[in-house]
N, C-alpha and C positions, 0 to 999 in steps of 0.2 A: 415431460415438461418440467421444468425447474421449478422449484418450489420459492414463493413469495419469500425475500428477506425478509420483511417487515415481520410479517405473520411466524418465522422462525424465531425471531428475538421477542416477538409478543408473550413466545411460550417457552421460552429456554433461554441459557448463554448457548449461544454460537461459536463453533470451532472455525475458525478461517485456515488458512494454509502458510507456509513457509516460506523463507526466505528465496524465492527463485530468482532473482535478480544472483546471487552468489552461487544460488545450486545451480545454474547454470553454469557462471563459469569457472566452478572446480568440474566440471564433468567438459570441458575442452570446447566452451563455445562463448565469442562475445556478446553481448546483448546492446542493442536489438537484433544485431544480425542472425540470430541464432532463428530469427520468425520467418525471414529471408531467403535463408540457404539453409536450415535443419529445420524445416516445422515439424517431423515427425518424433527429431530429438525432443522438441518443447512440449509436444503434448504424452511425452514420457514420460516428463520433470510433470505435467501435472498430476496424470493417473498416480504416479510415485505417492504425491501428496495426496491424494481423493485415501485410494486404497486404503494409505495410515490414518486415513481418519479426518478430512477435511469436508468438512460440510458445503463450503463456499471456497471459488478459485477466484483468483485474482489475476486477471487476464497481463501477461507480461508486454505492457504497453508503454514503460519503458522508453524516452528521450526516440517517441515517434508521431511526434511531431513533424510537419514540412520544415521546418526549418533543421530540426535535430537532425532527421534521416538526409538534408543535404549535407548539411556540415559533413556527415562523418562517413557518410559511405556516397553521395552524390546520388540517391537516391528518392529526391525530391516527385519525383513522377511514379513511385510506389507507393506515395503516403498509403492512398486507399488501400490497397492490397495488403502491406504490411498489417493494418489494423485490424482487416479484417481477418486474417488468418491468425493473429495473434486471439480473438477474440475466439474463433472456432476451432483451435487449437484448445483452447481451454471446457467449451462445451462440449468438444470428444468424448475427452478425457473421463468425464463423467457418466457417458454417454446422454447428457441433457437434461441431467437430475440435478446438479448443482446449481446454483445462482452464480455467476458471473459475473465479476466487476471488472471495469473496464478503466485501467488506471491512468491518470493525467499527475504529470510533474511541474513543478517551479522549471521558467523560464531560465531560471537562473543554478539549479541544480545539476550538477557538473555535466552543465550543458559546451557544446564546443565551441570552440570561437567564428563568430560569427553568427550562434544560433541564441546568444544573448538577450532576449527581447525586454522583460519587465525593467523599470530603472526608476525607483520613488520620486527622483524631484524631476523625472521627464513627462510630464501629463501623457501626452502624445503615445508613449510607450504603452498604457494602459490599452489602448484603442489595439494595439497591434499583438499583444499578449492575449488579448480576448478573440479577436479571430483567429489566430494560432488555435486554441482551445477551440475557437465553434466549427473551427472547418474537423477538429478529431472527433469532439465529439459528436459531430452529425454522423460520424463515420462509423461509429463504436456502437450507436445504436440502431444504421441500419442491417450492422454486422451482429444486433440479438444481446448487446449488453443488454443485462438485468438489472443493474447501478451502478452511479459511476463512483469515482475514489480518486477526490483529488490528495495526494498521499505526498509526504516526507518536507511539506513547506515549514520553511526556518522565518516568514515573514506573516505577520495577520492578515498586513497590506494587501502582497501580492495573491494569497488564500481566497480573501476576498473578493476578490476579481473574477477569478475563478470559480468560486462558488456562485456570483452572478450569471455567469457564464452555463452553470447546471442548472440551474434551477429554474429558465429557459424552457426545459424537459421537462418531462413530467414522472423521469427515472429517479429513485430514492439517492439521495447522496452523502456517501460518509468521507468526512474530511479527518486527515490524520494528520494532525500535527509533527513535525522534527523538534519536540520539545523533550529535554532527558532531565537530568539530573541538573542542567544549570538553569532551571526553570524559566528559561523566559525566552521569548524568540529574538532574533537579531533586533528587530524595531521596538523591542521592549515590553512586550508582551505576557503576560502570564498566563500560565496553563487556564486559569479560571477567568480570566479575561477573555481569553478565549474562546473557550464554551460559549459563556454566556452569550458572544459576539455572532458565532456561528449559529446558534440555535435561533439568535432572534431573526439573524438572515436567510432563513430556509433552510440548514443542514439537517437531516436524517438521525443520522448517528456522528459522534466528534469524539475522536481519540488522540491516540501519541503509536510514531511506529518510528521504529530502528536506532535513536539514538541511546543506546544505552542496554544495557541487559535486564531482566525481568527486577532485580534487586533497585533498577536507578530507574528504571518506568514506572513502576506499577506506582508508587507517590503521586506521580504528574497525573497519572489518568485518574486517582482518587479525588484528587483536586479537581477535578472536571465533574466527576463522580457527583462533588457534594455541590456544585453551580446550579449544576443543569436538570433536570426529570427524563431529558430524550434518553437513548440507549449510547452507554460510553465503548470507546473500543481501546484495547493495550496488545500493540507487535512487538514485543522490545524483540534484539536479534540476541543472537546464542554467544555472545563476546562481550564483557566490559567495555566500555566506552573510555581508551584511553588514548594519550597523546604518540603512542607508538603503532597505534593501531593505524594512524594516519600514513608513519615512516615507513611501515612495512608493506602497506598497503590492502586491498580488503583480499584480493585475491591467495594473498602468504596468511591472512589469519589463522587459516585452516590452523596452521600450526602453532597457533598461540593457543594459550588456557580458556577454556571455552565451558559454557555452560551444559552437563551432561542431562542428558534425555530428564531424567529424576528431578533435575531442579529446574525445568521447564512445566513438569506434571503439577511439583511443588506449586510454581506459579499460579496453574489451570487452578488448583486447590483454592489459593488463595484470592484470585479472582473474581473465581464464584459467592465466595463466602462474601466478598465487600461489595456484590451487587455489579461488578459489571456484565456485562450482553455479549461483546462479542472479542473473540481474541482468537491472536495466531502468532506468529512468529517473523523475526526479516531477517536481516542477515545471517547465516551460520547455523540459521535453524534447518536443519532437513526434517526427511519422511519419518527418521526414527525419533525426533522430538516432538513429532504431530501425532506419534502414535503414543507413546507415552503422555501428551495432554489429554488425548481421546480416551485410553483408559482410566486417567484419572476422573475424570466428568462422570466417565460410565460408572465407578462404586460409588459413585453420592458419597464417599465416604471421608 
């Protein structure tokens, strides 16, 4: 049986897991499709990350949404299926000892055309971005999510929605910010704006994930850090956040200057010491940066 988040960040920082949005597709599979036609490739990418050291998996749920999976594969009449296999693909892995979160994205996150839903000055839009959300997540939890993660939102606004939308449930919810280095969300927003906004709305845990490397995160999520009392979370990915990284795309990163395993542990290091609970890794980070964070937690040192 998977063991309580809550009760795990009660008594430690928490090791999460890796970029598998990207370890997926340097290992020769698109996502979501990879939950589709490889489930047994996906819950490989997860054991990969357990084995090195991930205490908690983060279920690759990934623009599977009804709307998402029609736009891009016409697979509007698998929503269920997808999810749920995405979800028990991830408690394999572990064989049922990990906690499993079960992730929700911005409507707006390089979502495809036609699967566009949130839009700020359309009221109406609001209505239709939350059933998007309640039809998955009704799904994610009768498919055994342990919490859900609404993760990589660039808007408070739209975050918001969404976190009403969880909290519905009675599952723990950690919302992770797309806040980096230019500190502020598209609607204007500050990392400690933030927080403080989340936590009064029922969030769980409130962090920052993927925009930026451990050096251009971990600020933002201190700023959070010093708002709020809940438990903060920091994924920055294993690459700099910069304007070529866009050009070349996420997939050719591999071959840019990337963050090695050492200055990920570094991170883990410095994490702990400023009090944050839980942390992992997104883009560019694999198994051998989770193991390297894992050993650095394990010397206390």
């Amino acid at each position: 049986m998977a063991k309580d988040l809550m009760q795990m960040l009660a008594a430690d920082i928490v090791l999460g897991d890796g970029g598998m949005f990207l370890e997926a597709n340097w290992r020769g599979y698109d996502v979501p499709e990879i939950i589709g036609t490889n489930p047994q490739a996906l819950q490989q990418i997860h054991r990969d990350f357990h084995n090195a050291g991930s205490q908690v998996l983060q279920a690759l749920t990934w623009f599977t949404s009804s709307a998402e999976l029609e736009a891009r594969y016409g697979w509007q009449d698998r929503v269920e299926e997808i999810n749920r296999t995405a979800i028990e693909a991830a408690k394999a892995a572990s064989g049922g000892s990990a906690p499993v979160g079960g992730c929700l994205v911005s409507t707006k996150t390089g979502s495809r055309a036609g699967a566009e839903i949130f839009d700020p000055p359309n009221p109406a839009s609001r209505a239709r971005a939350q059933a998007e959300w309640e039809e998955q997540i009704a799904i994610l939890i009768q498919s055994g999510a342990d919490f859900l993660i609404p993760e990589t939102f660039f808007r408070l606004d739209e975050v918001r929605v969404c976190l009403e939308s969880c909290k519905k449930t009675n599952l723990p919810t950690m919302v992770l910010m797309g806040i980096g280095s230019e500190k502020t969300t598209e609607d204007g927003a500050t990392a400690a704006e933030c927080a403080r906004v989340l936590a009064a709305e029922g969030a769980d845990i409130v962090g920052t994930v993927c925009i930026g490397d451990p050096e251009q995160m971990l600020p933002t999520a201190l700023d959070m850090r010093a708002e709020v009392d809940i438990p903060i979370a920091c994924q920055p990915k294993g690459f700099p956040q910069r304007p070529d990284t866009e050009e070349v795309g996420y997939a050719a990163s591999r071959f840019m200057e990337s963050v090695p395993p050492g200055g990920m542990a570094d991170f883990a290091r410095k994490a702990r010491a400023e009090g944050l609970n839980y942390i992992g890794g997104c883009c560019a980070t694999g198994p051998a940066h989770i193991r390297a964070m894992a050993q650095a937690l394990a010397s206390k040192g």
